[in-house]
N, C-alpha and C positions, 0 to 999 in steps of 0.2 A: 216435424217442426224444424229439422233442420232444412236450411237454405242452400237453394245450386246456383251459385252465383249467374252463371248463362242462363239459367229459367229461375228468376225468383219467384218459385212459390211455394207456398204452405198452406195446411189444412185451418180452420177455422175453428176455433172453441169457445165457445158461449157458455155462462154458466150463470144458474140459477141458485141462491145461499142467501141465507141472511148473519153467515158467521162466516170471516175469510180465512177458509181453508186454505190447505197449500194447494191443492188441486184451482180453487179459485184464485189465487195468486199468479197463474202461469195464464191464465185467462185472457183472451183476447178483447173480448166481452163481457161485465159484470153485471147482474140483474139484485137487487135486493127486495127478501120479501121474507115474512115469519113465518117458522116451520111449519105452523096451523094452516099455510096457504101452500105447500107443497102441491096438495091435491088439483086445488084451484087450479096454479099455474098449469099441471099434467092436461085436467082438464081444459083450461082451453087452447091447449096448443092442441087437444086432441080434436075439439071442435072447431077450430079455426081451419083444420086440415081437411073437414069435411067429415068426420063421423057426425053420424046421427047420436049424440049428448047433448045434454044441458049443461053447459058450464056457468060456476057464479060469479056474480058480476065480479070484478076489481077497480077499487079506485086509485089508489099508487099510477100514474102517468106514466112513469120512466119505465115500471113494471111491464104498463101495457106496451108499451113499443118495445118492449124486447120480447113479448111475445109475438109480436106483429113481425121484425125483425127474424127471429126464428121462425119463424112460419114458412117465413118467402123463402131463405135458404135451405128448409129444407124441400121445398115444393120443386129447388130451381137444381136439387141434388141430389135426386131421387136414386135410390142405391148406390150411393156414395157418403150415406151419414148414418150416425147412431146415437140415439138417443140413452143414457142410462141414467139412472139414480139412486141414492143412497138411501131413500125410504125402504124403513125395515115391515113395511104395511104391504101385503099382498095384492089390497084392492088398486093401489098405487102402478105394483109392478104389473098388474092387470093392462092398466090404463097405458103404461111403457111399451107394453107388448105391442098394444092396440095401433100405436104411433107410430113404431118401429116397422109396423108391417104394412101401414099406407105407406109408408117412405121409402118402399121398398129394400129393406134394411134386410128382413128374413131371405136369407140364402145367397146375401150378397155378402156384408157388414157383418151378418151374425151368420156363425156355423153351428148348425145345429147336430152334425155328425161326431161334433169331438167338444162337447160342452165342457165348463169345467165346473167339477163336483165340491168345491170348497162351498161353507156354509150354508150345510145342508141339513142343517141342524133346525128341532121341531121347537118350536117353545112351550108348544101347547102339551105335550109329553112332558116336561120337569114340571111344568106344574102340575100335570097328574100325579106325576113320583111323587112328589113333596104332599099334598094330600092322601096319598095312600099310607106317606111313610107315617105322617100325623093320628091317619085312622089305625094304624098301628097291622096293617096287611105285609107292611113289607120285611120279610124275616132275616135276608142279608142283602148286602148294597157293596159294590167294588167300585171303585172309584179311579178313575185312572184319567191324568191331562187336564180335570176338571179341580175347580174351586171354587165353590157354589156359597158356601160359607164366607165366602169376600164377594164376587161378583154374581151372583146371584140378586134378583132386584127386592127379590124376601127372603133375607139371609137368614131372618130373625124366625121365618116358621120353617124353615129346611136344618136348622140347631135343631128345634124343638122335634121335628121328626125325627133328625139321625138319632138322639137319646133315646127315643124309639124302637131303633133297628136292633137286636140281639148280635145281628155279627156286621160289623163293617172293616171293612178292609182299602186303607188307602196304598196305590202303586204309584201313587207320583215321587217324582225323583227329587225333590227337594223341600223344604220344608214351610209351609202354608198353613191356613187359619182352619181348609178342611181336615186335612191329615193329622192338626192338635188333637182332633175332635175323635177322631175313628179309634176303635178299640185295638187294630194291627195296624203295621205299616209295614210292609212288603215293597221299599222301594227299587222302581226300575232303573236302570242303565242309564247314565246323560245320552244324549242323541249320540256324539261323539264318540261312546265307546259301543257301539250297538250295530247290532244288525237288521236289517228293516226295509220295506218297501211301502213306496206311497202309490195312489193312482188322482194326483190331482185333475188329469184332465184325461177323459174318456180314451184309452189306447195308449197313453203315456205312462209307463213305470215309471220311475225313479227310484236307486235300487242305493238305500245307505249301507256304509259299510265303515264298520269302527278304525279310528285315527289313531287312539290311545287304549290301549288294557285298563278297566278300570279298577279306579283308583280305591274304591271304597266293598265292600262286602254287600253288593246289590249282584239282583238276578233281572234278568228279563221276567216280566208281564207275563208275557208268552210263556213261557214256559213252567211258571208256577200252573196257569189253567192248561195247561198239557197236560201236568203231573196228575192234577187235582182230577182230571178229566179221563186219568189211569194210565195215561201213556208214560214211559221211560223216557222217551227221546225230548232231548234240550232244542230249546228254538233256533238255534246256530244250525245243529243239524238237519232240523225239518228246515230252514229257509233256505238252505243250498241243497237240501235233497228238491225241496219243491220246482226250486228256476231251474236244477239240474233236468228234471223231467219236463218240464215244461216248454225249455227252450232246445234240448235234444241231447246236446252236447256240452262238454265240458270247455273245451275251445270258445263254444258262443255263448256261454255264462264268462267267461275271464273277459271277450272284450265286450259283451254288458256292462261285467265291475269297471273295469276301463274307461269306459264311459259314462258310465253313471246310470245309463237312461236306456229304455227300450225302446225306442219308438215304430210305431206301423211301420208295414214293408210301403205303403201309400197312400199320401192325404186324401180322405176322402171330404166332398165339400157341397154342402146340400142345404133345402130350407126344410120346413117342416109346417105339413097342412093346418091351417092356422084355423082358429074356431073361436066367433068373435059371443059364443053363447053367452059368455058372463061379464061382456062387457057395461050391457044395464043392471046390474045388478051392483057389480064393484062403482060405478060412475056415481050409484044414490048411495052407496054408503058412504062413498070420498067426497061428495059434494056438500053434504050437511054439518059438517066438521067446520068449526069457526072459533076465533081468538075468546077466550072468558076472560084472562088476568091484563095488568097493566103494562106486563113484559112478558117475556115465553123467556125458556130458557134449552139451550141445546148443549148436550153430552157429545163429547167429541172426544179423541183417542189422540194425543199426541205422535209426533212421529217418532220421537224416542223411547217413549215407557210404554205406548200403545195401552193394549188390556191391563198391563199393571203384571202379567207371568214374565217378566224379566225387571222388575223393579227392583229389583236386590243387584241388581250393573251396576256400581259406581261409573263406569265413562258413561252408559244412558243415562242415569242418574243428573252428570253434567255435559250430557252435550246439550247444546244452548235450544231451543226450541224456532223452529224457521220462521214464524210468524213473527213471536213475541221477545225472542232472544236471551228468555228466562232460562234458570236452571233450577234444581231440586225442590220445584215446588210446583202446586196448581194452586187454581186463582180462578177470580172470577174476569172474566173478556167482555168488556162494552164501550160502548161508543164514548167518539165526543160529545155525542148532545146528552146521551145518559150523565157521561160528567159534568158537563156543566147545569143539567138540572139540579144534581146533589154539590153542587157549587165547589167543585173541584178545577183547581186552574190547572190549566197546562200549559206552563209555562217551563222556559230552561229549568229548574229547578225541580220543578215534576219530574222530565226527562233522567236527569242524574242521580237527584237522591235515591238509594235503596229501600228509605222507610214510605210503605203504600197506607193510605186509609184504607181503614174496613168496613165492607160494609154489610147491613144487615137486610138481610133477602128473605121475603116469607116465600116460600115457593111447595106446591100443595099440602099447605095448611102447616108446616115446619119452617125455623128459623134458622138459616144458615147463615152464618157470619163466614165471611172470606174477603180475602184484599181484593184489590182489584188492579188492573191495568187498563187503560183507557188505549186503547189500538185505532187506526181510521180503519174504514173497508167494510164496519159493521152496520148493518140494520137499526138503527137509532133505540129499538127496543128489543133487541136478541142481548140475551146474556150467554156466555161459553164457559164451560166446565169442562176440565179433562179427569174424564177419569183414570184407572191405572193406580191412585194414590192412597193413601191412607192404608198402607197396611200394616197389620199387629207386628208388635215388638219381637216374634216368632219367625216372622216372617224374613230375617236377615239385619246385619248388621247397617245395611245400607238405604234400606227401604222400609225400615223400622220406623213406625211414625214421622213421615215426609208427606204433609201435604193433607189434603180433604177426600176422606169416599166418597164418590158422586152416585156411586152405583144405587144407594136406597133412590136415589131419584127416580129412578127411572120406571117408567111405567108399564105395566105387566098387563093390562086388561087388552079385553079380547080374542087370549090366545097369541100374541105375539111382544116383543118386549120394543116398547116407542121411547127411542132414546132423546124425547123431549118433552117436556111442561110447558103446557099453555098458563099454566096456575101459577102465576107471579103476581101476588094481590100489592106487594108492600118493598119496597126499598128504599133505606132509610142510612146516612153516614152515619158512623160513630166516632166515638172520641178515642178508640183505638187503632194502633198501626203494626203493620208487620212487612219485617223487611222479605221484600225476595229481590235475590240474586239476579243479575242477568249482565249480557258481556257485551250489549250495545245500546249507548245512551245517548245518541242523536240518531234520527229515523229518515232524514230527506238530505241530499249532496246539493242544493242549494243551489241549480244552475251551473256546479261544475261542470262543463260538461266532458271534462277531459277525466273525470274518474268512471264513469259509466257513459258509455253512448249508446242511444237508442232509437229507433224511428221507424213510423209507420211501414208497412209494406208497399204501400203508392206513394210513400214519399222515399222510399230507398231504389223503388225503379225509376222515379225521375231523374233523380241526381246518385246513382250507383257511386259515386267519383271522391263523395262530402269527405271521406276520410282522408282518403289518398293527399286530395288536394291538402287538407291541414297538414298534414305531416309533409309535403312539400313544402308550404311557408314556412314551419319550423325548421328543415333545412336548411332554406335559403337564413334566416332570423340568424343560426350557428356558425353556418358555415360560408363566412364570408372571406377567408382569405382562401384553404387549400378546397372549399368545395364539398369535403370528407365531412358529412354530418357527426359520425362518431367519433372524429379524432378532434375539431373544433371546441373550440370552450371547456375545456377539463383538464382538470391537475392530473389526470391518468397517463400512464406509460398504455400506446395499443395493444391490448390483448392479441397474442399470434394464438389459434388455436390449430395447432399444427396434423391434429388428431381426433378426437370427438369434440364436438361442442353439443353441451344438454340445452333445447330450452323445451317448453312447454306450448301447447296452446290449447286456451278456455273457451270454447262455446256458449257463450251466455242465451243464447237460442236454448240449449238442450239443456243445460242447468236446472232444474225442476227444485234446487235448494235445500233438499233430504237431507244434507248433511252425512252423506253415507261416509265419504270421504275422510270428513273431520275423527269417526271413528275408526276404519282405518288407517290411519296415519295414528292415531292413538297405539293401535295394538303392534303397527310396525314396527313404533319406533320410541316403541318403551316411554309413551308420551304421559307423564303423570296425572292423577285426581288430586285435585286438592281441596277439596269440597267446599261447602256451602260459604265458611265465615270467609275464604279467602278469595272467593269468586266475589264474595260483595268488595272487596276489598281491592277488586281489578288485578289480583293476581295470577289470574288460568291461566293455565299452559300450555293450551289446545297449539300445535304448530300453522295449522289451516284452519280458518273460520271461514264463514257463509255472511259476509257483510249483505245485510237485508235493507233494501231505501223503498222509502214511499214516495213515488213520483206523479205529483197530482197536476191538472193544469187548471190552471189560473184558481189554484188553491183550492181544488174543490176535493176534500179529503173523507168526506161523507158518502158520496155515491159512485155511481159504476163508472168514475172517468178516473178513478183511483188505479195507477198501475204499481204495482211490485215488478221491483228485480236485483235477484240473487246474485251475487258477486262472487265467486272463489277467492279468499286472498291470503295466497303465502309469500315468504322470501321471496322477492321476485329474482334475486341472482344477479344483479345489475352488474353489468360491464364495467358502468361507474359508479361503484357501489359507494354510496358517503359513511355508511360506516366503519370502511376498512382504516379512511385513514385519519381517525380518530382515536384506533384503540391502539392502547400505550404500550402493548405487551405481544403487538401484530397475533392477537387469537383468532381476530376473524381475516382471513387472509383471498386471496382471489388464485384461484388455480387454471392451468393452460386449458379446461376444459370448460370454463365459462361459469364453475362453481366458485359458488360464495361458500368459502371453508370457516370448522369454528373448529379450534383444539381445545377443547374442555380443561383440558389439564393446564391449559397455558394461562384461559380466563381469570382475572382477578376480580371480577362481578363491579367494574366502576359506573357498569352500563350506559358509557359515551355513546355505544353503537344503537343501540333503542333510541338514546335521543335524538341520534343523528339521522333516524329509518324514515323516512315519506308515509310508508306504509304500513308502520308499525305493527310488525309483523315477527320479532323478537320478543322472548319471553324470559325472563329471569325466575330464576326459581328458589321462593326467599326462605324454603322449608324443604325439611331432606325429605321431600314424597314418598321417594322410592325406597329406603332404609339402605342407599348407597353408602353412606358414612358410617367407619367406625367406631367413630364416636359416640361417649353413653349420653342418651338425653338429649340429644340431638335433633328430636321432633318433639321438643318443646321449644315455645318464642318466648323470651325473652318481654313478661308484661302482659302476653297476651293469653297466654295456656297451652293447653296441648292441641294438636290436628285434631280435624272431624272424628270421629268413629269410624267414617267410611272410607278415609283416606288411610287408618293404621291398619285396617280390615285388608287393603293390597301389600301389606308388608306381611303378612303369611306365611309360610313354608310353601302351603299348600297353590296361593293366589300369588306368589311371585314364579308360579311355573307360567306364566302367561311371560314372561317377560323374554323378548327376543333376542336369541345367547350371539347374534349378532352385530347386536348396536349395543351401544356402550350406554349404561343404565349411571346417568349424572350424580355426580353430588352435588352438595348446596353450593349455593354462593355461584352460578355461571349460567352466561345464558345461552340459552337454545331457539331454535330453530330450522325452518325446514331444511334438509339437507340434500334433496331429491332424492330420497332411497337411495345416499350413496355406496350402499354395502351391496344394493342390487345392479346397481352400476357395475361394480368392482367384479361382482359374481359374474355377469355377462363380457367385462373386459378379460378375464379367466376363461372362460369357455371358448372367447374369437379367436385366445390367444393358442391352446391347446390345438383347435380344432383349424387353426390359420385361415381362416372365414372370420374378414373384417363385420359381414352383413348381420352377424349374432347382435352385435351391440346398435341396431339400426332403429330396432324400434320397443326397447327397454320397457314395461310398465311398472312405472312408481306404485305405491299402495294404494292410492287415490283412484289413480287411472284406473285398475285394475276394479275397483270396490264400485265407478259409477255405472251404473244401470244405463245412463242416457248418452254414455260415449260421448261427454263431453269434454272431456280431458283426454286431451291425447300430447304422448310425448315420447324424444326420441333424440340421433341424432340428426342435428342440422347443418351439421357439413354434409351429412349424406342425401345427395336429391334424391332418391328414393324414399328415404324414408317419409312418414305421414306428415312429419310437422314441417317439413320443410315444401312438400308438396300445400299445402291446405296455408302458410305464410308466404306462396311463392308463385301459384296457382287458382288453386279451385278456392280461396278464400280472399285471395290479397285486398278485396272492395273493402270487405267488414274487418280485417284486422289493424288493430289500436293496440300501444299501450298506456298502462293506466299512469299518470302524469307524466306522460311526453315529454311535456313541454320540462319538467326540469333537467332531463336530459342526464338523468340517471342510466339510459341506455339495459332496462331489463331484459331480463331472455324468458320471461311469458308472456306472451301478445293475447288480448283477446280478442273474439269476435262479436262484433255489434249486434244489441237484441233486438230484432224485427218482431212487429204485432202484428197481426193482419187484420187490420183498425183501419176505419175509413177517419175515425175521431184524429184530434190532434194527440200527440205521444208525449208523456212526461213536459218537463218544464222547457220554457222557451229559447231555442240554442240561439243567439244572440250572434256568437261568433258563426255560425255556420250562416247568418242572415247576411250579416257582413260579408262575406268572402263569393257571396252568393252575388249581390249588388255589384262588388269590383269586378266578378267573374261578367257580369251582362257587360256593365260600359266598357269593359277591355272589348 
């Protein structure tokens, strides 16, 4: 997805949803249609490609060209595409296969030599368990990684059998709804203190090995069923006697551990003879499948709390959700036109208030009450549940009754578990409200176009230039007497930076909007929870958020011309930073290396410099979070009562070991902000300085950098032309990099780069000024 500015081009992503996933957010292409139509779509994109099927008809129009639409490109890209999906229905993955191998995908696209073995897991065996445990066959039961008694889709007969079992034995390492239940608890090792080996993909070890000595009076798994099993030997010992033998040496087991990973002496890369025998067979049972209720509804897995086995995270807990930009809570997800049938406006007022209606949803044959949030992007009749929520009060102090279990929902027949209902008879408002939390209360930048810029891939190889040129007018607009863009129009003295200068630069291309970022930068840098009352209250503290816009054109917020895009936005560091010189007590100060500096101790919390930010991007922190103060009672408000439960739950003995003995853990009353991992700065200016190698400090990774997946953050320094950010603002990027409000001439040191779609369609809202400059650029 990333762009080379000398060949712009990029791969093409289409996606099929009737709920906007993040995966569908990044999408080049949107199709809407309800999950009871997965099969439909499968089938006839399998029939339009020329297998001998019967596909059911569709009437959705938009649907069918983007079947049409997919069809040609894969026809015109024959081993060069892949088709996958997230139906959990075999006949489905059938029909994929089927696709995948007219498109020549088998042995090109897909390797079938090194497959990977994640969820490989049978359905149709626990529900065997569960009826055996019931018929009372099953004499003991161990339990390990599993919690079946929460996520399980018949929680309520797998109770009923474990009472059943004479010995149950739970080994999960922390405390859950199944382990309440079990007659022992034998728990294992956090991952972090353990030793262990995975084989996620076919030839790949991954070899863990313990961080910390643990903490608690737990044993390895393993090595209870060793003892149990007669053997002496502890699991420590059999897994380094085992890679010892195995891999020969003692030498090539240390640089294993060294590396983490085993991998083959050589990729092997192959297809795998294909056998199209149960293609009729899966095509009539996916075909006859059709909508019954007035809505469907679909289970979905947030990207922060996912399954619900880390729900007791207070920072998961509040990091904001990349769609909906909620926190501590799920909800029901539906459309604008769903809302306005049950006569919900959405108006400003919608947008900000915290308190949501609730509403009442029969969904097969049970009545679920849940708020709701009205999103665009949806299928006019998909409702979205996250599950992961609702677990028992046992279950931690943080995840203790937050939110609704979706899991009874979900649908167990067949032999596999379909995490969606067609059975949505009834939806009905009621006269109750509940507030949920969330950290962004306008959804579209309104023809800005200097906060986000974005443009087709045929319309960025026309005019490669659209940026450059703007930010040449605004030159010329500043700098009309010495010429000097940065030293024109500003109360600043020139920044000399005689030595390093830090800036950043954002990919908004590779940005996929996870949010990984946001949590570490959390765990870097001692970044507080302050749970639910004070998130509504626009207090979070997150230093980096994920600003999320809906950019539709000519307002069409409903269907697939709806684009999403992720924004990174912290401190930007501005050259001319306006809130240095507002604050009375100079706490936030500007340093020779391009840092926007804060002295905690110096802060008297007047918070001038927040009102002064463009980008509000300063955080005050109006509650001792951290139990920094030593003061008694000090995490009480004054009127309002005491912090969350889950926010006093990180003041711990135990849960302030997370806290990094490198950054300074704040008191009340000051604000914060990002500071670029100045302490990782510091630590690499100590190393160039020791080892008199300027190049140590050349290409530094903050927490962020380090934590994204999609190498969209990259930073470093920029006096240095080697390094990356200076190449990629100077070079191989300079078409697409902007910063975010240029025009006011704050002069920040994070640029980013423009998101290209690879869309024939028009992109987001209408650039106005780039039309303009467009017109003057002809008659010159």
């Amino acid at each position: 997805r990333k762009i080379n500015q000398k060949n712009p081009d990029m791969s093409k992503h289409i996606q099929f949803e009737g709920l906007l996933s993040l995966t569908g957010a990044n999408a080049d292409e949107r199709f809407l249609h309800r999950p009871s139509e997965t099969g439909a779509v499968v089938l006839n994109l399998l029939a339009k490609l020329g297998a001998n099927v019967s596909a059911p008809a569709i009437s959705d129009e938009k649907l069918k060209k983007g079947i049409e639409l997919t069809v040609g490109l894969l026809n015109n890209n024959k081993g060069a595409s892949l088709v996958v999906c997230g139906s959990n229905d075999p006949n489905i993955q059938v029909l994929v296969n089927a696709i995948n191998e007219i498109t020549g995908a088998n042995g090109t696209t897909i390797n079938w030599s090194n497959p990977m073995q994640t969820r490989a897991g049978i359905d149709a065996d626990m529900d065997q368990l569960v009826k055996d445990m019931n018929a009372g066959s099953v004499g003991s039961l161990l339990i390990y990684g599993a919690n079946p008694a929460y996520n399980y889709h018949g929680a309520e007969d797998f109770i009923k059998g474990l009472q059943k079992v004479k010995l149950s034995i739970s080994f999960n390492d922390r405390a859950d709804e199944t382990s309440a239940l079990c007659k022992y608890i034998i728990p294992h090792h956090h991952f972090l203190e353990s030793w262990g080996d995975a084989e996620g993909r076919v030839g790949f070890y991954s070899l863990l090995q313990p961080t910390i000595a643990p903490l608690f009076k737990t044993r390895y798994f393993q090595t209870s069923l060793l003892k149990w099993s007669g053997s002496e030997t502890d699991y420590e010992d059999y897994f380094k006697q085992y890679w010892l033998t195995k891999l020969g040496s003692q030498s090539t087991l240390d640089k294993a551990l060294q590396d983490g990973v085993v991998e083959p002496a050589s990729l092997s890369f192959s297809a795998t003879p294909y056998n199209a025998a149960g293609e009729s067979a899966a095509a009539a049972k996916v075909g006859g499948k059709a909508a019954s209720g007035k809505a469907e509804v679909v289970l979905y897995q947030k990207v922060s709390i996912g399954s619900g086995s880390a729900a007791n995270n207070p920072w998961l807990q509040e990091m904001p959700d990349p769609i909906t930009r909620s926190t501590w809570d799920n909800y029901a997800v539906i459309s604008y036109a769903m809302a306005a049938e049950l006569g919900i406006k959405l108006d400003d007022k919608y947008e900000v208030e915290y308190h949501k209606p609730v509403v009442a949803f029969t969904i097969n044959g049970k009545e679920v009450k849940l708020p709701i949030l009205a999103i665009p992007g949806l299928h006019p009749n998909v409702i979205g549940i996250a599950v992961g929520y609702g677990r028992s009060a046992g279950a931690g102090r943080a995840a203790k009754e937050v939110g609704y279990n979706a899991y009874p929902l979900v649908n167990g027949k067949g032999g596999f578990r379909q995490y969606y209902s067609t059975d949505v008879s009834n939806y009905v408002k009621t006269k109750e409200q509940y507030d949920i939390a969330y950290t962004q209360t306008h959804n579209q930048y309104e023809g800005r176009v200097e906060v986000v810029r974005e443009y087709s891939l045929d319309d960025f190889k026309k005019n490669p230039d659209a940026i450059p040129q703007y930010r040449e007018e605004l030159a010329e607009d500043f700098a009309k007497k010495t010429g000097d863009f940065r030293t024109e129009g500003t109360l600043y003295p020139k920044y000399d930076s005689p030595g390093a200068h830090w800036g950043m630069s954002i990919d908004l291309n590779a940005c996929i909007g996870c949010g990984a970022c946001t949590i570490a930068c959390m765990a870097e840098n001692n970044v507080p929870v302050v749970g639910k009352s004070e998130v509504k209250r626009s207090h979070e503290m997150h230093w980096l958020r994920i600003d999320r816009y809906f950019a539709s054109y000519r307002d069409n917020t409903e269907g697939d011309n709806l684009n999403v895009v992720f924004m990174p936005m912290l401190c930007q560091h501005c050259d001319n930073a306006p809130c240095e010189n507002v604050c009375p007590v100079s706490a936030t100060n500007h340093s020779s290396e391009g840092l926007n500096q804060m002295a905690y101790n110096r802060c008297i919390g007047t918070r001038y410099c927040a009102n002064n930010c463009p980008f509000k991007v300063r955080r005050f922190n109006w509650g001792d979070y951290t139990g920094a103060d030593s003061f008694p009672d000090n995490q009480k408000f004054s009127g309002v009562g005491k912090l969350d439960d889950a926010v006093l739950m990180m003041n711990d003995d135990l849960t302030r070991m997370v806290l990094n003995p490198d950054v300074t853990v704040r008191s009340r009353g000051v604000i914060e902000k990002c500071s670029f991992c100045v302490q990782r700065l510091q630590d690499a200016k100590l190393e160039a300085k020791k080892s008199q190698d300027p190049s140590v400090i050349r290409d530094v990774k903050t927490a962020c950098q380090q934590a994204c997946s999609t190498g969209a953050i990259v930073f470093g320094n920029v006096n240095d032309k080697d390094s990356r950010v200076y190449q990629i603002r100077t070079q191989e990027q300079s078409q697409r990099s902007y910063y975010a409000l240029e025009h006011l001439h704050v002069l920040p040191n994070i640029n980013y780069l423009a998101k290209i779609r690879n869309t024939s369609r028009p992109v987001g809202v209408k650039d106005e000024f780039a039309e303009k400059r467009a017109a003057a650029h002809h008659s010159s």
